[in-house]
C-alpha positions in Angstrom: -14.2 7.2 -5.8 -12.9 4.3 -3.4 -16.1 4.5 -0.8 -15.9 0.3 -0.3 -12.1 1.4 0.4 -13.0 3.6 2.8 -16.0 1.6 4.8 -13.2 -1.4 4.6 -10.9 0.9 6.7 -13.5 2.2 9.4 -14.6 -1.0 9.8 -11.3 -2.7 10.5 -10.4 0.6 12.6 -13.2 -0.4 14.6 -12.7 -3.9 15.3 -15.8 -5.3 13.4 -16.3 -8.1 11.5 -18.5 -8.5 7.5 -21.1 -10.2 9.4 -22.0 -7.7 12.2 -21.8 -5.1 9.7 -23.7 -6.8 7.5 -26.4 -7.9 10.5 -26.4 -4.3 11.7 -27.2 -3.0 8.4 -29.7 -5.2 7.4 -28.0 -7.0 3.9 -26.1 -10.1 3.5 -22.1 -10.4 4.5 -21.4 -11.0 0.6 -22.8 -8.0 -0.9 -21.0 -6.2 2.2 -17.8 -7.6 0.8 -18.2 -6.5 -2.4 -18.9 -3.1 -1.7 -16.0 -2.9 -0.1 -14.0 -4.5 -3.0 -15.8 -1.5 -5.0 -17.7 -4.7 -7.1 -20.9 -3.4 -6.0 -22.4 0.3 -5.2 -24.7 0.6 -2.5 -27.7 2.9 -2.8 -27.8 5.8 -0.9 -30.0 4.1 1.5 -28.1 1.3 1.8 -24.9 3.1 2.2 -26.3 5.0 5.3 -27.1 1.8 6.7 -23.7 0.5 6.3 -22.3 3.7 7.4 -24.4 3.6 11.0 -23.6 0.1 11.3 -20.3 1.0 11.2 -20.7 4.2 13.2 -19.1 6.9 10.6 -20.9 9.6 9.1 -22.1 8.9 5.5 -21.6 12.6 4.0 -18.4 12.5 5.9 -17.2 9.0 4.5 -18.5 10.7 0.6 -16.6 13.9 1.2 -13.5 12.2 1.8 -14.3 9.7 -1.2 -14.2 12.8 -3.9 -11.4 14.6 -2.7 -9.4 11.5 -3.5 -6.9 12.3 -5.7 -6.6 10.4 -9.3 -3.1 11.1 -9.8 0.0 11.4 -7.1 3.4 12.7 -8.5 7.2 12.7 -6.6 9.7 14.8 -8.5 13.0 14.3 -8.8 13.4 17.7 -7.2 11.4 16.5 -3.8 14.1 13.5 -3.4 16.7 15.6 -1.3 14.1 16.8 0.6 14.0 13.7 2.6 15.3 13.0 6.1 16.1 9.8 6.6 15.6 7.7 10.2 17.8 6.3 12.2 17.0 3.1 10.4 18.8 4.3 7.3 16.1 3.8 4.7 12.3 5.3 4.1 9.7 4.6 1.8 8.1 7.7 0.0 4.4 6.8 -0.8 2.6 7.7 -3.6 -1.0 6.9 -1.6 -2.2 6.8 2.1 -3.0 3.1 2.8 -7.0 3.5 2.7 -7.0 4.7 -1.5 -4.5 1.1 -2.3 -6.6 -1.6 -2.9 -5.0 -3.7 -5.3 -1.3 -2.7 -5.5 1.4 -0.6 -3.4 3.8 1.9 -4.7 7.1 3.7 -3.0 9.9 5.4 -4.0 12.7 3.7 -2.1 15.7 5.7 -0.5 18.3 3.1 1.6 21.7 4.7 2.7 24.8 2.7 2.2 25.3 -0.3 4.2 21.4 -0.8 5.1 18.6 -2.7 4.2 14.7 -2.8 3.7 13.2 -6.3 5.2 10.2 -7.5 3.0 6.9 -6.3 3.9 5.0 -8.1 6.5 1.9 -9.9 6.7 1.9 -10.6 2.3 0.8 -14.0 1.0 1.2 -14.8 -2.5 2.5 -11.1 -3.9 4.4 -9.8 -6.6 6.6 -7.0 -6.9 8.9 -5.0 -9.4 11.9 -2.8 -8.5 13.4 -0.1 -10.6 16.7 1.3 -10.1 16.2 4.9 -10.3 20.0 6.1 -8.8 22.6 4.1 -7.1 22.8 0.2 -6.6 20.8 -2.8 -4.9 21.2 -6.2 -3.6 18.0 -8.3 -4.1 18.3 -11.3 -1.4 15.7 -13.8 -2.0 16.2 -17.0 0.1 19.8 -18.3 -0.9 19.3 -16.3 -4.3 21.2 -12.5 -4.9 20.9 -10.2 -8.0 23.1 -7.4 -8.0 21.1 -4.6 -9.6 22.2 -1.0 -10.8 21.2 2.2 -11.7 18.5 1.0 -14.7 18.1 -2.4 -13.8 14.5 -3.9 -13.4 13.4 -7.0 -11.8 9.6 -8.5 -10.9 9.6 -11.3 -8.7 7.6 -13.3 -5.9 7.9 -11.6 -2.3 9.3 -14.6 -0.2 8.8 -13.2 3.2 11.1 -15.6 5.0 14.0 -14.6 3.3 14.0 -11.5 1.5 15.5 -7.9 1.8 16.9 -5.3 -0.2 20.6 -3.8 0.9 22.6 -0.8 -0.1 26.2 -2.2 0.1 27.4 0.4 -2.1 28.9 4.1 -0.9 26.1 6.4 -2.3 22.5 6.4 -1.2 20.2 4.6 -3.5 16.9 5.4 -4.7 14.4 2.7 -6.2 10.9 2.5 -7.3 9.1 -0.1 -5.3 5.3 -1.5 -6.8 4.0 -4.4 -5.0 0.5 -6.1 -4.8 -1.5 -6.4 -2.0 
């Protein structure tokens, strides 16, 4: 159960910082932090505390906690199902962005002749492709790895100068894991 996750995400949603949380709910801004890290667990009065402060419902914010799920699968089956934007590319999730906390995963599907430009906002974050079906170009800086169907790399996102094309004449599929 990801509560810290959770009270991260309200609180951001909301525009507050650690420290009026933390003022509002009567404890200090580090052991805020680290219930939201999910280092520490707040006792049930505590939690409410944090939960007024941050104007959500506790039971609410618990009930969504526990219908979390542990395990997300995409079939194979579910990748023609996918309509694809005018942008030529989509990334398939495996989780909604308030249940990742430490890293990012995505099944990948570019059409020929487009590209994904790196995530934005990263500093100091790995990732790994897998080529499921079709073929990449990596572009990292002045650096480019051709990679095809099989083909794994794990690099450092360089968010200047990175992006992943589709220069071949099939659509591609990749699976993408990247920290946060």
């Amino acid at each position: 159960m990801n509560i810290g996750t959770l009270l991260r995400s309200r609180r951001k949603e909301r525009k507050l910082t650690l420290k009026n949380v933390a003022v509002k709910a009567s404890i200090s801004e580090g052991f805020l932090s680290q219930v939201e890290n999910d280092v520490n667990s707040p006792s049930v009065e505590t939690l409410i505390r944090i939960c007024n402060a941050i104007g959500v419902d506790a039971g609410d914010l618990i009930s969504r906690a526990s219908k979390q799920t542990k395990v997300e699968v995409i079939r194979r089956s579910e990748w023609d199902d996918i309509d694809l934007s005018h942008t030529g590319f989509v990334t398939r999730r495996f989780y909604p962005p308030d249940f990742r906390t430490v890293i990012d995963s995505a099944i990948l599907v570019i059409e020929p002749g487009k590209s994904i430009p790196v995530r934005k906002n990263i500093k100091n974050a790995q990732e790994v492709l897998a080529i499921l079906e079709g073929s990449v170009e990596l572009t990292l800086g002045p650096d480019s790895l051709l990679l095809s169907e099989g083909d794994s790399v794990h690099f450092w996102s360089d968010t200047n100068k990175q992006k992943i094309s589709n220069n071949g004449t099939t659509t591609c599929f990749v699976l993408w894991v990247g920290t946060i």
